[in-house]
N, C-alpha and C positions, 0 to 999 in steps of 0.2 A: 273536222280536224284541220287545223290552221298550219301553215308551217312558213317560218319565217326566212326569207331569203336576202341574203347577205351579200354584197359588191363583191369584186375579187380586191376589194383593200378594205374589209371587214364593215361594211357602213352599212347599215339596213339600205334595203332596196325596194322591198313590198313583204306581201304577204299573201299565198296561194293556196290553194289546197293541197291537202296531201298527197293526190294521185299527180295534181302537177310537179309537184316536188315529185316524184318517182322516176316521172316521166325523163326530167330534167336527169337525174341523177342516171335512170338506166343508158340513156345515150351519151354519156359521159361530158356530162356539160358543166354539174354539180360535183360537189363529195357532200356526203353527211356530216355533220358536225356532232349534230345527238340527234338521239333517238326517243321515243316514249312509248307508253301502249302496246299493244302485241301487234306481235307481226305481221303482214302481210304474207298469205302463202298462196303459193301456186304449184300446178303440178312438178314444174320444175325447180323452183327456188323459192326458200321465205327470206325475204326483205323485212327490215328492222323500219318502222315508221318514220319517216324526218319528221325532225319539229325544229331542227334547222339546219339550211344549206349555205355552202357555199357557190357560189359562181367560179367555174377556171379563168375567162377571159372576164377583163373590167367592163362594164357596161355605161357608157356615157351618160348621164342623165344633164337633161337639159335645165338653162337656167330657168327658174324660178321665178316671179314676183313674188310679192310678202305674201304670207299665209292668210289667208279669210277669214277672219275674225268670226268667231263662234262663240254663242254659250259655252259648249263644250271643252273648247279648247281655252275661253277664259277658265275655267274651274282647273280643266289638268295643266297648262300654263302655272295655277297658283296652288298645283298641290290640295285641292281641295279644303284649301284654308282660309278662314272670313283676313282679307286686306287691313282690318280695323282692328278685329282682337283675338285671332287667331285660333278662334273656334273651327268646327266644321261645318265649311260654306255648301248651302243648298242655290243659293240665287246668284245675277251678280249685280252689280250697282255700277252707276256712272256717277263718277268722282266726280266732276260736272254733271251737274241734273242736266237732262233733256230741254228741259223748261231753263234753260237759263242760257241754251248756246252750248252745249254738252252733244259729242258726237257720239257715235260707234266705232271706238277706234280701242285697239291695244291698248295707248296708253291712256285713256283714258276708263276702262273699264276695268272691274278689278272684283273677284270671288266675293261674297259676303252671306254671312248666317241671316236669318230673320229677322232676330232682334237688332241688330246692328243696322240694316235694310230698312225697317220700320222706326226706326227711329231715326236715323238719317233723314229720312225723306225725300225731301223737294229743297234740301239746304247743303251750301258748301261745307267743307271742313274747316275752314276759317272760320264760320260760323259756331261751330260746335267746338271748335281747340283740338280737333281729332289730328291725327297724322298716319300717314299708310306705314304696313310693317316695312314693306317694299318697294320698289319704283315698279308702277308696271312698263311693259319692254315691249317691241314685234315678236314674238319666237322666233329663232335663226334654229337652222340644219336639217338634213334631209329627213329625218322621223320625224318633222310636224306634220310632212306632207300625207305620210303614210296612218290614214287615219283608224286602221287597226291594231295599230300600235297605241289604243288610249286604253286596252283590255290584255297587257300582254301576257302571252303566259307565264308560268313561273320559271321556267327553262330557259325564255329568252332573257333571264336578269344580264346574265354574265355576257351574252353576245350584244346587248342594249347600250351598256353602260363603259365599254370601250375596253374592257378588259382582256378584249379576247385576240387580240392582235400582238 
């Protein structure tokens, strides 16, 4: 059981388990936001599961350099969408082949299905008249870092997506 914890200015923060979320919340550090699942009981009190908290005090988090470039994070980056035709991408491809001076960079890598991949190749997109749907970009903001947030659950939509502030 995962439970998603939230700054004290609503900005995800991580993601712990449920007894730490408890933990947090019985010394009055958190408040529940929601709850899921049956409750936790004890001899003396049942407690409601978090699946998300809040923090009372803000927690600093320190700067950042750019995200780490991943398979992974190429695919949820692009929505798990092929760059070229907007199928559903399994691979991903370098806009620049390898073979030509082509890095492992953000902007340079970009989702792609297999047919799209395979026939691509070892060739530019000048070469073939393609064009990307997109520009690819570095991802910016503190949920790339937080890399359990590529599985989230269904409860964290509304604390994710900014509406919850």
């Amino acid at each position: 059981m995962r439970t998603l914890v939230l700054n004290a200015g609503y900005e995800p923060l991580a993601v712990v388990t449920f007894r730490r979320a408890l933990l947090l919340v019985l010394t009055g550090k958190a408040s529940v936001l929601a709850e899921v699942g049956d409750p936790v009981t004890t001899p003396r009190m049942v407690l409601g599961r978090p699946s998300v908290i809040l923090l009372h005090r803000y927690v600093k988090v320190p700067y950042r350099e750019a995200v780490n470039v991943t398979r992974r994070g190429v695919l949820r980056r692009d929505g798990r969408r092929c760059g070229y035709c907007g199928k559903a991408a399994t691979t991903v491809d370098h806009i620049m082949p390898r073979s030509r001076g082509g890095t492992n960079t953000w902007e340079n890598l970009t989702a792609c299905c297999l047919a799209c991949n395979s026939t691509k190749g070892d060739r530019t997109l000048r070469e073939l008249g393609w064009s990307l749907r997109i520009t690819p970009t570095c991802p910016r903001g503190p949920h790339w870092f937080i890399t359990e947030l590529e599985r989230p659950a269904p409860e964290w939509n509304d604390f994710l997506s900014g509406r919850a502030a």
